[in-house]
Backbone as CSV, one residue per row, in Angstrom:
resi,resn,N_x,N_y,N_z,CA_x,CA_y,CA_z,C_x,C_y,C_z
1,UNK,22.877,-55.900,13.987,22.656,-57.101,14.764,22.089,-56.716,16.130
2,UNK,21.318,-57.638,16.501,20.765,-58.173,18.053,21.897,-57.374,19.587
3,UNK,21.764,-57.259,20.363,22.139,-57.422,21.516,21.641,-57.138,22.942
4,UNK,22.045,-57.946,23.593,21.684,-58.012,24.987,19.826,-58.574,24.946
5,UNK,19.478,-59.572,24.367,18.788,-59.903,24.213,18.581,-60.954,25.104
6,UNK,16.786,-61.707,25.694,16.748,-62.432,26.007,16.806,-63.459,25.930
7,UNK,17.955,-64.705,26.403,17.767,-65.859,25.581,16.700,-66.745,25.701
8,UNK,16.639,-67.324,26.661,15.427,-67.713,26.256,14.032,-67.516,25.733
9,UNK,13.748,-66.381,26.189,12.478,-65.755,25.097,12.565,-66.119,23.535
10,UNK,13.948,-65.886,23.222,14.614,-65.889,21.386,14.059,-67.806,21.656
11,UNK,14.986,-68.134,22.698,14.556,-69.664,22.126,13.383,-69.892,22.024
12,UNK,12.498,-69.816,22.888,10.513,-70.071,22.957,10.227,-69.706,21.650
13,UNK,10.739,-68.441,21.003,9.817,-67.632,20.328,10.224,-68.463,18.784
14,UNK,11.777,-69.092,18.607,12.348,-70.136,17.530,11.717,-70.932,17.466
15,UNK,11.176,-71.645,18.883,10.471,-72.980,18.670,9.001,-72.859,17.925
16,UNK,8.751,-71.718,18.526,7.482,-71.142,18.030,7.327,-71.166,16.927
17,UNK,7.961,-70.287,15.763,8.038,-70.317,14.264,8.697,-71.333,13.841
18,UNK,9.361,-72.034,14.522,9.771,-73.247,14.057,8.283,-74.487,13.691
19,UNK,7.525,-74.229,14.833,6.198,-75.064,14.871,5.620,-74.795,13.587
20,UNK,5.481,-73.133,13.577,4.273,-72.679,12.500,5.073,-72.913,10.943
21,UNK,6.208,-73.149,10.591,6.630,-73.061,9.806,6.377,-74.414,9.160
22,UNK,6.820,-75.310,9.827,6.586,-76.631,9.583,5.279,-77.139,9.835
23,UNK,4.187,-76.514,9.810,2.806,-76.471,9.736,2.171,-75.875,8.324
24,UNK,3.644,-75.070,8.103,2.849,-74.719,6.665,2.399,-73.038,6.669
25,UNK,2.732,-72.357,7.653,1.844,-71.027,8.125,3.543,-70.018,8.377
26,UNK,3.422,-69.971,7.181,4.900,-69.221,7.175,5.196,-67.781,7.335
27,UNK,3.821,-66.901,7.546,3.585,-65.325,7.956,4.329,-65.155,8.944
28,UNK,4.615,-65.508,10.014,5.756,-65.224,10.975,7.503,-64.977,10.708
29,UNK,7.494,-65.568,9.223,8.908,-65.678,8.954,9.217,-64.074,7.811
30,UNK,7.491,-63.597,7.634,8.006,-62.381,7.086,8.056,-61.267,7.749
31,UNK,7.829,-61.252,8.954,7.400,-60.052,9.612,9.183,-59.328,10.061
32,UNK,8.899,-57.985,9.925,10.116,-57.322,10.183,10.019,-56.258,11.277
33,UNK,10.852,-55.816,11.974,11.811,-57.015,12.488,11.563,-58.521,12.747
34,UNK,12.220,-58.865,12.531,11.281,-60.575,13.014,11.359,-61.321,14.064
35,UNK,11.430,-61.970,14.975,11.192,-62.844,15.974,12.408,-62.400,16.545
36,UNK,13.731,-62.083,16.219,14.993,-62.122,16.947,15.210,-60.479,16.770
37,UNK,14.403,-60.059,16.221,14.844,-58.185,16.156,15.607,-58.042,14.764
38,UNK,15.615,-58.983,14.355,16.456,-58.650,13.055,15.725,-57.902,12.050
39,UNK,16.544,-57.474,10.872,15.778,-56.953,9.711,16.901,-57.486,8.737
40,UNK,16.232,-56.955,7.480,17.333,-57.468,6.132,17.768,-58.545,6.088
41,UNK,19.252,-58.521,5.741,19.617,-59.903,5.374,20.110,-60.761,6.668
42,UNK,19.815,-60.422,7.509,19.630,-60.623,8.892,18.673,-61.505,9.102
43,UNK,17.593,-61.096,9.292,15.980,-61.673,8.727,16.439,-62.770,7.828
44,UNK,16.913,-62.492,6.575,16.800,-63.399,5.596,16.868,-64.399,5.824
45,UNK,18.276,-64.360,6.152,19.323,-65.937,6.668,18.585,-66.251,8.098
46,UNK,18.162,-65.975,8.653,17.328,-66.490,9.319,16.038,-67.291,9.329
47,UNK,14.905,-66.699,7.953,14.112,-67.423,7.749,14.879,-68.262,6.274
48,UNK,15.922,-68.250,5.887,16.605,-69.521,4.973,17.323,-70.459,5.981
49,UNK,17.348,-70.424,7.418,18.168,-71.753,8.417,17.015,-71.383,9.287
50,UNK,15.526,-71.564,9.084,14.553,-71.923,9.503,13.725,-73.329,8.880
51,UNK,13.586,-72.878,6.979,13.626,-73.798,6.540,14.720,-74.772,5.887
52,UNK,15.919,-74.426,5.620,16.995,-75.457,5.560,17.589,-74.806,4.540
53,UNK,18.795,-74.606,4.412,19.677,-73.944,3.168,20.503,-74.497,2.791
54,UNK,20.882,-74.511,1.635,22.561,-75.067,1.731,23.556,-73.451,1.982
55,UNK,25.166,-73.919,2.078,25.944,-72.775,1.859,25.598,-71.523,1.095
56,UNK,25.615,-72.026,-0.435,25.778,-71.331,-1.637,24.274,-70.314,-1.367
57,UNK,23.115,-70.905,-1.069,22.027,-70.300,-0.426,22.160,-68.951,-0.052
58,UNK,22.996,-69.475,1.459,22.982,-68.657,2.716,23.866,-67.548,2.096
59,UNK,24.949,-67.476,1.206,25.956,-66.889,0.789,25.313,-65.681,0.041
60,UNK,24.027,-66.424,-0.834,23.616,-65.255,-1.844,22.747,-64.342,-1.095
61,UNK,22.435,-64.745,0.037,21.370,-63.714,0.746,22.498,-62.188,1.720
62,UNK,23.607,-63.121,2.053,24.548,-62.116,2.736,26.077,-62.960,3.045
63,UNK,26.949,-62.095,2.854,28.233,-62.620,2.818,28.972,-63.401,4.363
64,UNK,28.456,-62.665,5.129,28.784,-62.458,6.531,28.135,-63.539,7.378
65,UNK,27.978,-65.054,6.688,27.984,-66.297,7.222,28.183,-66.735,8.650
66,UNK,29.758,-66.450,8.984,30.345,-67.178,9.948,29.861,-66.527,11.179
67,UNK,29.904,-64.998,11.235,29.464,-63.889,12.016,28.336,-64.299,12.670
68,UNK,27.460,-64.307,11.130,25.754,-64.304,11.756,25.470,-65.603,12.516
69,UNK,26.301,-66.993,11.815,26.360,-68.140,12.862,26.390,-68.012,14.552
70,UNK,28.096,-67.017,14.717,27.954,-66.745,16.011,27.671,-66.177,16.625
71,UNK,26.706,-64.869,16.026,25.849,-63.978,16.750,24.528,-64.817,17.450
72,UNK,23.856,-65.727,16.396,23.037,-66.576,17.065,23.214,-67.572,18.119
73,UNK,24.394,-67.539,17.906,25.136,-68.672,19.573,24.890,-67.856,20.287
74,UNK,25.643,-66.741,20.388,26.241,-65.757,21.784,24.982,-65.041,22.119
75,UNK,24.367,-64.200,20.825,22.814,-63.622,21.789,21.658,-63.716,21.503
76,UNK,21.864,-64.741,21.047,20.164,-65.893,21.276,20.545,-67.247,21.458
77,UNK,21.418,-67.991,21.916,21.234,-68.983,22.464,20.824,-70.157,21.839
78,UNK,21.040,-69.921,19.976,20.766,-71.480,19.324,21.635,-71.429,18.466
79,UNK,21.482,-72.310,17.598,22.589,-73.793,17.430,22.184,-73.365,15.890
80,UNK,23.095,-73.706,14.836,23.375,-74.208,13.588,24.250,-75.728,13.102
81,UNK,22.900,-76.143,13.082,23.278,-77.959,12.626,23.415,-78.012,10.993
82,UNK,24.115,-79.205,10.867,24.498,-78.994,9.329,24.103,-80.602,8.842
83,UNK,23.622,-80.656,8.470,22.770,-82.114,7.571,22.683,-82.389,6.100
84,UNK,23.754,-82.868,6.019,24.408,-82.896,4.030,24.924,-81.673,3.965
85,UNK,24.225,-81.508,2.751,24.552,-79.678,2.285,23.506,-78.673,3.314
86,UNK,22.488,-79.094,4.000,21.875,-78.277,4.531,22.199,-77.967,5.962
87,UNK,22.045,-76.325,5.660,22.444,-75.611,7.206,20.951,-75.169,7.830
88,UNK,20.518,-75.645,9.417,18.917,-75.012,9.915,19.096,-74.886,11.363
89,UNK,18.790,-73.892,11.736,18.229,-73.049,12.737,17.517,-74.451,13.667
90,UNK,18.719,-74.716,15.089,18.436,-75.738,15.765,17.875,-74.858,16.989
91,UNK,16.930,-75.099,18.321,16.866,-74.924,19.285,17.721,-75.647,20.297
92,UNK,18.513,-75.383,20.872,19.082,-76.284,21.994,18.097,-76.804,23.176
93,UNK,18.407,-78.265,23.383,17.345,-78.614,25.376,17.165,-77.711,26.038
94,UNK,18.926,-77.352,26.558,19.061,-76.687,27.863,19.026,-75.337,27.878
């Protein structure tokens, strides 16, 4: 995992692939390390709560759910919203 990272940069750079993703231009979501420094199933679950996952999803890519939730709070500075069954990679305002 990540640390001592910039948060807001991580956020700009979320909104960023967040844009291109939902444009359809999804090459940013394979690149490794990827946008947050991650690799593996790190990466993974990241580009699966980019475009929307459910649980069972997020589970088969890596076990370590709750963790990776609050690693993305504490050192990057965004949010996991939950909408039905689907879990996605929120940017916060502030």
């Amino acid at each position: 995992m990540t640390k001592k990272r910039h948060i807001d940069s991580d956020k700009r750079a979320t909104a960023r692939v967040m844009q291109l993703a939902a444009s359809g231009q999804n090459g940013e979501l394979d690149v490794t390390p990827n946008w947050l420094g991650h690799t593996r199933g790190s990466a993974r679950l990241d580009k699966a709560l980019i475009k929307g996952a459910a649980m069972k999803e997020l589970l088969a890519i890596r076990k370590a759910i709750t963790q990776h939730f609050d690693h993305l709070s504490i050192e990057h500075g965004l949010e996991i919203h939950k909408d039905g069954d689907v879990y996605r990679l929120v940017v916060p305002k502030s």
